[in-house]
Each structure stands twice: as C-alpha cells, then as structure tokens.
C-alpha positions as a Python dict, from the first residue, in 0.01 Angstrom:
ca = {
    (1, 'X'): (0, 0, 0),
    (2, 'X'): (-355, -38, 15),
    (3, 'X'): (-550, 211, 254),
    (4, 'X'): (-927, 312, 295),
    (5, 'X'): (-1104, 607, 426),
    (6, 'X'): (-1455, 801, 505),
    (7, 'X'): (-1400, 1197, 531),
    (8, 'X'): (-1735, 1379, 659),
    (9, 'X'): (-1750, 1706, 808),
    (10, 'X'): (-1953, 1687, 1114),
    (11, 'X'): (-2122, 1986, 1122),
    (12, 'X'): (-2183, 1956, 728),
    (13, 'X'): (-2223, 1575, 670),
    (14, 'X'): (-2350, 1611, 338),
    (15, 'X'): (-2195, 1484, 153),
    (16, 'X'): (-1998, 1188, 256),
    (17, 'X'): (-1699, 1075, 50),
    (18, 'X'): (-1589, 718, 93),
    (19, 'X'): (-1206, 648, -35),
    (20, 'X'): (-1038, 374, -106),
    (21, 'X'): (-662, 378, -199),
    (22, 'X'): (-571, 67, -427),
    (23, 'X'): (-365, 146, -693),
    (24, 'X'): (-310, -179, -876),
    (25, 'X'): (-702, -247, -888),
    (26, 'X'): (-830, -256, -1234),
    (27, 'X'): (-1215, -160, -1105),
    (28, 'X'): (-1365, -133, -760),
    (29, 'X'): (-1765, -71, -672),
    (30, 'X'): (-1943, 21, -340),
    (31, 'X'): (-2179, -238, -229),
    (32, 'X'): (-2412, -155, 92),
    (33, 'X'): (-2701, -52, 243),
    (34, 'X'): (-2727, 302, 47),
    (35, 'X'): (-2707, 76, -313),
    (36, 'X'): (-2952, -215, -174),
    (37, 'X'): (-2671, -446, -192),
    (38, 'X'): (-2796, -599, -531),
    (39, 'X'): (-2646, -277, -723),
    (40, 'X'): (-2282, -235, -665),
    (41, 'X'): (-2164, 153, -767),
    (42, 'X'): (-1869, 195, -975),
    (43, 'X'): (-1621, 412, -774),
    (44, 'X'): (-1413, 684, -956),
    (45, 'X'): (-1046, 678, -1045),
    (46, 'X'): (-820, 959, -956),
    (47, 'X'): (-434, 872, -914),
    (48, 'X'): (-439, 596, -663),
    (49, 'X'): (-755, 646, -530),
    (50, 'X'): (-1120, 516, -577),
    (51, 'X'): (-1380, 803, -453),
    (52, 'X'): (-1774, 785, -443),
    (53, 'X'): (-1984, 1013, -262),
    (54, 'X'): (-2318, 1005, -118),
    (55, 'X'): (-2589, 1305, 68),
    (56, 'X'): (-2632, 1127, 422),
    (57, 'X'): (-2790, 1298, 694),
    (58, 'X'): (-2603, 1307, 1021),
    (59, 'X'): (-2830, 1074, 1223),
    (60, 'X'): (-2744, 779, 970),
    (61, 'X'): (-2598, 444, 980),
    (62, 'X'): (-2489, 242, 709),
    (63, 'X'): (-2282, -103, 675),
    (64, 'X'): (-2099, -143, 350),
    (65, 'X'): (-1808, -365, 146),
    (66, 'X'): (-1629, -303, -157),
    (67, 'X'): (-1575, -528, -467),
    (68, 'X'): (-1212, -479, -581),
    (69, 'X'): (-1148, -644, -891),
    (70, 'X'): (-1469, -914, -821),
    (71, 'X'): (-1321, -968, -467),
    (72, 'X'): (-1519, -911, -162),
    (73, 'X'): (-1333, -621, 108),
    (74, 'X'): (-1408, -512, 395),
    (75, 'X'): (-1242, -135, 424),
    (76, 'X'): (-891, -177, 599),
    (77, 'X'): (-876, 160, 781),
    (78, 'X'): (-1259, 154, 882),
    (79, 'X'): (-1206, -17, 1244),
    (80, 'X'): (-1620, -21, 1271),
    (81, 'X'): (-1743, -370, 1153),
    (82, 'X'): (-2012, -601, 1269),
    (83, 'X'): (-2179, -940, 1213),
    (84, 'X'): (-2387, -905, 846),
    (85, 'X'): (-2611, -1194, 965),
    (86, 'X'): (-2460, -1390, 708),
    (87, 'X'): (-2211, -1563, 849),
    (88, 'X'): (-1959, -1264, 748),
    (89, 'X'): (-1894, -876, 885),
    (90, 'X'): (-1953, -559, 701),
    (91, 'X'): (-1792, -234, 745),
    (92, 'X'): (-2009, 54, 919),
    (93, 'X'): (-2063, 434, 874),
    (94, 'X'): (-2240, 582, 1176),
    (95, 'X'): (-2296, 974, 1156),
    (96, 'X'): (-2199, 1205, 1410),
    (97, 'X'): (-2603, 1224, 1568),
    (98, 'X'): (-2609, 829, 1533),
    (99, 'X'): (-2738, 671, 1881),
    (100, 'X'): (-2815, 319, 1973),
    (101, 'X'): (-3072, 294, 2212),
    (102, 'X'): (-3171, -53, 2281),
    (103, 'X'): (-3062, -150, 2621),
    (104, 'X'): (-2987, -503, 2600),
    (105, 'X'): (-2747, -575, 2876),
    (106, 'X'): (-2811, -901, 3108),
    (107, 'X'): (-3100, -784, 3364),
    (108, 'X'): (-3133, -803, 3705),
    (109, 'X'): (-3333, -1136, 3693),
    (110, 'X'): (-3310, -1308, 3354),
    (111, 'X'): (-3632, -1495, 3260),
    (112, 'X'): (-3623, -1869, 3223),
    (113, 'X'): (-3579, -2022, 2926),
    (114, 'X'): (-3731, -2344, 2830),
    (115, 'X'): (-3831, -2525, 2500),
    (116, 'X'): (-4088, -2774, 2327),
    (117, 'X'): (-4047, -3018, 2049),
    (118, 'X'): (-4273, -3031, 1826),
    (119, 'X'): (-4322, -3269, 1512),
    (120, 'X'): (-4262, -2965, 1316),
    (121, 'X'): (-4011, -2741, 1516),
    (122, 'X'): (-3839, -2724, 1863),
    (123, 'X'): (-3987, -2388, 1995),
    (124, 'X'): (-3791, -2154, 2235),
    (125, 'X'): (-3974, -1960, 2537),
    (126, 'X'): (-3912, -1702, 2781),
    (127, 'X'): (-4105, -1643, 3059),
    (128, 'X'): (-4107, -1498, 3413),
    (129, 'X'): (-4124, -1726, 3741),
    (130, 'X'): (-4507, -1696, 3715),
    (131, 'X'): (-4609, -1724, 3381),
    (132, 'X'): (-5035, -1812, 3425),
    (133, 'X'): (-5217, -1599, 3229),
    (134, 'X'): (-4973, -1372, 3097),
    (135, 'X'): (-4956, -1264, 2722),
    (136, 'X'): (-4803, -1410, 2506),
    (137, 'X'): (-4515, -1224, 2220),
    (138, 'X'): (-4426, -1460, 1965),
    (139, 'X'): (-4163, -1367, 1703),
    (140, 'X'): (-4076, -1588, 1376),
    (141, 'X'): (-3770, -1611, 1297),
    (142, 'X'): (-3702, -1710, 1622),
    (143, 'X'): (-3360, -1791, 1691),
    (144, 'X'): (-3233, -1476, 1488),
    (145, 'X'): (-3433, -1285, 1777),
    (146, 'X'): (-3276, -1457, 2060),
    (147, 'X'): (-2937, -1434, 1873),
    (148, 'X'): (-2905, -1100, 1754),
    (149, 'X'): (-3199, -925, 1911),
    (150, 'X'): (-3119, -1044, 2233),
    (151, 'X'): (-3513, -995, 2261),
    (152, 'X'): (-3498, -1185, 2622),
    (153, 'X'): (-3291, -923, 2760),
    (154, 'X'): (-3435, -646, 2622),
    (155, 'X'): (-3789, -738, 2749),
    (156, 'X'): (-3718, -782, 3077),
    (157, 'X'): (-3489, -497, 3151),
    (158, 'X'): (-3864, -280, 3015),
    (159, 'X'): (-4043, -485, 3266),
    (160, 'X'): (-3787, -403, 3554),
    (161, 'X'): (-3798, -56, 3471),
    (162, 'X'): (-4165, -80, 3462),
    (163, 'X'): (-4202, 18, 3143),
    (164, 'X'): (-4418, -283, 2986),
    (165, 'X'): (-4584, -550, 3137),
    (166, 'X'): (-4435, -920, 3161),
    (167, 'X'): (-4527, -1150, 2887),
    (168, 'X'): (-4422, -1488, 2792),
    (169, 'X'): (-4172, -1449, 2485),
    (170, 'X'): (-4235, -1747, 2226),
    (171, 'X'): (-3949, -1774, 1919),
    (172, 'X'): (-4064, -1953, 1652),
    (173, 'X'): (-3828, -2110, 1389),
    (174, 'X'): (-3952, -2139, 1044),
    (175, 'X'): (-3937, -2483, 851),
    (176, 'X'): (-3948, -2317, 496),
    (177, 'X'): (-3930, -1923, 531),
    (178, 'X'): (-3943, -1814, 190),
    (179, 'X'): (-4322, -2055, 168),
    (180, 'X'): (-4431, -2068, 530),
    (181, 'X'): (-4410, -1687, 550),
    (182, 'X'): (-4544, -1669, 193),
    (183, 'X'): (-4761, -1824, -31),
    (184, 'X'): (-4762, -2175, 216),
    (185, 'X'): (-4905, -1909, 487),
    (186, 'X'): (-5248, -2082, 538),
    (187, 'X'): (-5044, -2396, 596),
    (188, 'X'): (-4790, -2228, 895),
    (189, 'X'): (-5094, -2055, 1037),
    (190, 'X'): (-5275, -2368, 1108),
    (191, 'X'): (-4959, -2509, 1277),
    (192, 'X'): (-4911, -2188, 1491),
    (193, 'X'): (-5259, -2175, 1597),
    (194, 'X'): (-5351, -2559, 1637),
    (195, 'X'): (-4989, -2695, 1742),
    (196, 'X'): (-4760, -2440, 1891),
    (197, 'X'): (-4992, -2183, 2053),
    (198, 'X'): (-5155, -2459, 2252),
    (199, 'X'): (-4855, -2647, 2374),
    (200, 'X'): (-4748, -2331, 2476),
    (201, 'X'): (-5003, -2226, 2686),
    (202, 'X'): (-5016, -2576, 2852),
    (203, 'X'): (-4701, -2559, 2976),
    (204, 'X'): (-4715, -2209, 3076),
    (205, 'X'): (-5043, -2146, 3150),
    (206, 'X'): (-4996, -1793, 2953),
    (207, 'X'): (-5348, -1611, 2848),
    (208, 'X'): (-5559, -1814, 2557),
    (209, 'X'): (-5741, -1445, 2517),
    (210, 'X'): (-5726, -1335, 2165),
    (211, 'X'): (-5649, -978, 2301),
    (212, 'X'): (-5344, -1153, 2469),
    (213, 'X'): (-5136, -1218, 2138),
    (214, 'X'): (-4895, -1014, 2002),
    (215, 'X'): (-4690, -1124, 1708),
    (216, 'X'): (-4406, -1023, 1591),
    (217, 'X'): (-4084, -1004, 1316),
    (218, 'X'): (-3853, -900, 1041),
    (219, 'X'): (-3865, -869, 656),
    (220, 'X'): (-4075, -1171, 555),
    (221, 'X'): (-4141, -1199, 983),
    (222, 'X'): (-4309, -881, 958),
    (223, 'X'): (-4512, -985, 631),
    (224, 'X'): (-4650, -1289, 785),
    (225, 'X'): (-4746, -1127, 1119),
    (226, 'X'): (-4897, -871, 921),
    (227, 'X'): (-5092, -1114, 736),
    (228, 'X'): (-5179, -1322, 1047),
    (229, 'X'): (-5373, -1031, 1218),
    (230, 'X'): (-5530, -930, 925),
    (231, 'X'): (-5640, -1314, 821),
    (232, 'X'): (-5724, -1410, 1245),
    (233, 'X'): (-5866, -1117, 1394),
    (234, 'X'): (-6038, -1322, 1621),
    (235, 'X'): (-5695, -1507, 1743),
    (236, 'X'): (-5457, -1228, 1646),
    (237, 'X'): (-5604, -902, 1843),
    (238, 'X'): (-5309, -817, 2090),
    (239, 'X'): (-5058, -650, 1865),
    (240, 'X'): (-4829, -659, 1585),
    (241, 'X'): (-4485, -550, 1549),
    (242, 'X'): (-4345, -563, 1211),
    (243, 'X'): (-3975, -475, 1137),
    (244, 'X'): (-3907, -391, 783),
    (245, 'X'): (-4202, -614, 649),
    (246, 'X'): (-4208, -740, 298),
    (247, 'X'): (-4535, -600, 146),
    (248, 'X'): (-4396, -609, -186),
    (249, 'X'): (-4639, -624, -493),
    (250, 'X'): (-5013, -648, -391),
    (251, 'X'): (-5042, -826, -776),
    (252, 'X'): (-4788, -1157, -695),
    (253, 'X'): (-4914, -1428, -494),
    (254, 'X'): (-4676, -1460, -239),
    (255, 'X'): (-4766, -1102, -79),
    (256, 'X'): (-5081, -1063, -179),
    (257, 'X'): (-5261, -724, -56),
    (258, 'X'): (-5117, -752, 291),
    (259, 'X'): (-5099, -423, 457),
    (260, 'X'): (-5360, -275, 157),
    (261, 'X'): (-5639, -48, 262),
    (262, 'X'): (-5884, -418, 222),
    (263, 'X'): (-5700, -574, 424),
    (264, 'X'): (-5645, -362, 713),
    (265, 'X'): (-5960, -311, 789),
    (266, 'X'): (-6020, -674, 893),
    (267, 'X'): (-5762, -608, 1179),
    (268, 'X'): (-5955, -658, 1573),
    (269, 'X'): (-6059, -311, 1697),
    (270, 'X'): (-5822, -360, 2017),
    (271, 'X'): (-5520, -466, 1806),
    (272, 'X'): (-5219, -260, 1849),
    (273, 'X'): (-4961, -215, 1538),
    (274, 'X'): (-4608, -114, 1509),
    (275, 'X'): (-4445, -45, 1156),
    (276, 'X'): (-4081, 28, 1146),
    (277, 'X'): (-3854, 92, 845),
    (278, 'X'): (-3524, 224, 731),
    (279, 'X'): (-3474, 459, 478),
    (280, 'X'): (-3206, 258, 272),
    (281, 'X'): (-3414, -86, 219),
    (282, 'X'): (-3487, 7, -140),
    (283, 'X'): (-3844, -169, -269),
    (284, 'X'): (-3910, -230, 113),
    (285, 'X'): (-3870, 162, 252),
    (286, 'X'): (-4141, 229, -35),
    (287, 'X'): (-4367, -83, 58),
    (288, 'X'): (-4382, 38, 456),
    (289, 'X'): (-4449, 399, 351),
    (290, 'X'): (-4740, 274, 97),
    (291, 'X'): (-4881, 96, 458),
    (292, 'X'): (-4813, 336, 665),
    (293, 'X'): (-5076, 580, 400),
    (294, 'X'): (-5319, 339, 360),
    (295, 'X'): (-5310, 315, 748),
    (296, 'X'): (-5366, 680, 760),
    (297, 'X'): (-5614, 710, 497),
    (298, 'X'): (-5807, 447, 689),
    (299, 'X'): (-5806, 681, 1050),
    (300, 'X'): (-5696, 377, 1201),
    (301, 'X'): (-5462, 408, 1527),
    (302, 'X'): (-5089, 306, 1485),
    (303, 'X'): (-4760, 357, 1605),
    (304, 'X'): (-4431, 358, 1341),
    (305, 'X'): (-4066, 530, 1321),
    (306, 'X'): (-3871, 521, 1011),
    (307, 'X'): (-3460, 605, 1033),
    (308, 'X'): (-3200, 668, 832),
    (309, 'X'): (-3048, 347, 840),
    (310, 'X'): (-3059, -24, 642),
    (311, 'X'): (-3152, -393, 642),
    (312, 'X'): (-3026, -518, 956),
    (313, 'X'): (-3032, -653, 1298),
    (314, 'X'): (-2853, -336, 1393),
    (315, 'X'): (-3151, -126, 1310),
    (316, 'X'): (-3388, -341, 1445),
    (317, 'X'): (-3244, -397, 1788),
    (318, 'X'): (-3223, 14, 1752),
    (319, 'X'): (-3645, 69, 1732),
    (320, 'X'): (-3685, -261, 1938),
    (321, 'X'): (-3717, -64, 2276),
    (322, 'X'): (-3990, 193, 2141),
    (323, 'X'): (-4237, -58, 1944),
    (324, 'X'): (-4255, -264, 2298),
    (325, 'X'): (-4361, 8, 2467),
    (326, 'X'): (-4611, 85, 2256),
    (327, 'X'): (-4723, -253, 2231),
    (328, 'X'): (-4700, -348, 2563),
    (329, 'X'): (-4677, -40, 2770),
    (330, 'X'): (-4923, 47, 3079),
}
C-alpha cells in the first residue's frame, strides 16, 4: 500500500509535515518550490513512512513532487494538482489564509482577437471594438500569457469594472528566449521597436506615444522588459510589469546591471513599474529584493508585492489583478 499525506494545524501551521507512506522504497526526496526544484531533500525513514518538515506561514502556496527511488510522483492522497507549465502536473500545498484573487472568468464582452505574421514571428493582439489611439500592453512570452494567464480575460473584466483603462494587449512570442531576452537583447529590441510595434499600430491605430507603452513579463520576460525601459526611455515610458524577473548577477553578460541603481535611473520620469516576487524562487526572491532596495535607495516611485508562494503561472495570475491597476488604473 502506498499512501501520502500533509498534516498542518491550522491555527499553528508551522510547521508543516509532508508524509509519504512507501515502504518498499529504498530512498525518496522532496522536490518543489520550497527546495528550488534543482535540490531535492532527502526525506526521513521511520517504519513505513518518509517524513520532512518545513516552517510555512499560513498564507502560502507551494506545488511539489517526490522522487521515489529516481522516479518522478506526484503524491497519491494529495487530490490538489495543477498544470507545472511543463507539459506535466505537480502536487499543491495551499495554507489555510491562501486566496486566489485574479478574476479571470470570460467577460461580458470579450475583446477581439486578431494576429500578424511577421518574417520573424506571428504576433497575437487583443483589442476593444475601437482600438485608435489606445495604449498599447505588450507581454513576451506571449502565448504562455494568453494560455495560462488568460491575460485577455483578466484585462477586460478591470476595464468593465472600471478599474483600468482599455488598452490594446500585444503577445509577443520569442524566437530564441534564453538570447533574445538575454545577451541577443539589442538584436530583439530592434525587431520590437522597428517591426512589430509598427505593424501593430497600423492595423490598430493604438497610441505611437512613448508614454503609451507598457511592457510586460515573467522570469527572463520580466528581465528583458526591465532592460527595455531602462535601455529606451524615450520609446519605453508607459510602464513595466515584471513578474519574477531574472536580474541575476550584475557581473555575467547575459544580465548585465539591469535593475542596478545605474541603470534605473535612465528609466522616463512618467514610467510606471511593477516588481512582483515569491518568496520560494531561490537566487530570484534575492535578485527582486536587491531591485526593489536599489529602487528605494534611489526615491524613485514604484509599486511591488512579494508572497509566500513559488515559480509559477499560479502566482502570477495571483498578483496579475493588482500590478494592472497600478499600471493602468485612473
């Protein structure tokens, strides 16, 4: 018989003891958000048992697997599992103050979706019925934020409630992520700005005003939109939302000094900027937090939230709702 479990009190959720029942395995680790995936945790042996236990605070959310003998499980009495972004599922912890927020239900009138080929890319766009001289929000990583953001929806339903105003949603695919949002930046900047921005705004008529562009996205996303306002401020001076962005090592070439103190004070006056991070993203938590003080030690106006959860479209759909707002808000 092979059984899991999580036991956490839910007035005293520290600690949390994760349990997995597998008597004929010969070693098991935990793998997940709370061990940055890349360093499995032995568990402990006790009977037919396998224990580890972690302090997590009661507003957390992790996703998780176990290795059992060097074979990938999901935990079998955990019935919380979602989509890794991977093509697989992990298991999830959620704690008892946990609350998703992100409403991104169908809304009353869906915006129209269209597309462009380009030589480089076919480009993806959302926009309202009248879309002249609107701003424009352009993620990278494009598809992953019509997929599993369900950015589309969750834009609109603001602008019905009246919370933001409308603005034409571009999702951009990347070519090469790793280099275009990396050390080939200079290269995928003068295709945004000289190929896809302008087809986009003549076939939508959307805003050509610097102060009308707000970019946007993930891990490396949020690096290279980041890097974008700080390298453009006279195309870039709308906004930037970053999600987990990779300012790793200000020394290595591929990140160099993006979100430093140097940097950041190239950014346009009028630009707006969002920085969100989880707590359990390893090298990344500490690389937002290092931004986030040069940001402060700078005076410079910015808006951020940091939770107690990992690397993941989960969390990001979670501070989605808030970062528009302030980006976009009246």
């Amino acid at each position: 018989m092979i059984a899991a479990l999580i036991a956490a009190a839910f007035l005293a959720p520290n600690p949390v003891t994760i349990k997995l029942t597998a008597p004929a395995a010969k070693e098991v680790f935990f793998v997940g958000d709370l061990t940055g995936w890349a360093e499995p945790k032995p568990m402990t042996k006790s009977g037919s048992d396998w224990t580890i236990t972690f302090d997590i605070p009661d507003d957390a959310r992790f996703e998780y697997k176990f290795t059992v003998d060097q074979q990938w499980w999901l935990d079998p009495a955990n019935p919380k599992k979602g989509d890794n972004g991977v093509g697989g599922q992990n298991s999830i912890w959620e704690g008892p103050k946990y609350k998703a927020t992100t409403n991104e239900g169908a809304p009353k009138k869906p915006l129209n979706r269209s597309s462009i080929k380009l030589p480089s890319r076919e480009i993806t766009i959302f926009s309202p019925d009248s879309p002249k001289g609107l701003p424009i929000l352009l993620y990278g990583d494009g598809p992953n934020y019509e997929k599993y953001g369900k950015i589309q929806n969750v834009v609109q339903n603001l602008v019905e409630a009246k919370k933001i105003k409308p603005v034409v949603i571009v999702l951009v695919p990347p070519v090469d992520r790793w280099k275009e949002y990396g050390s080939g930046w200079k290269g995928y900047a003068d295709t945004l700005f000289n190929e896809i921005l302008p087809a986009v705004r003549a076939l939508t008529g959307a805003s050509n005003k610097p102060e009308d562009l707000y970019v946007g996205g993930s891990s490396m996303g949020g690096l290279i939109s980041l890097r974008l306002a700080e390298e453009f401020p006279d195309k870039v001076a709308g906004g930037v939302h970053s999600q987990s962005g990779a300012f790793l090592k200000a020394s290595t070439e591929d990140f160099s000094e993006t979100g430093s103190e140097a940097k950041l004070k190239q950014l346009a006056p009028s630009l707006r900027l969002w920085i969100c991070w989880g707590s359990y993203e390893g090298d990344l938590t500490a690389a937002n937090e290092r931004c986030v003080k040069s940001l402060n030690n700078l005076g410079r106006k910015f808006g951020s939230k940091a939770t107690h959860e990992g690397h993941n479209w989960t969390a990001w759909r979670n501070r989605m709702e808030e970062a528009l707002v302030y980006l976009l808000g009246k």
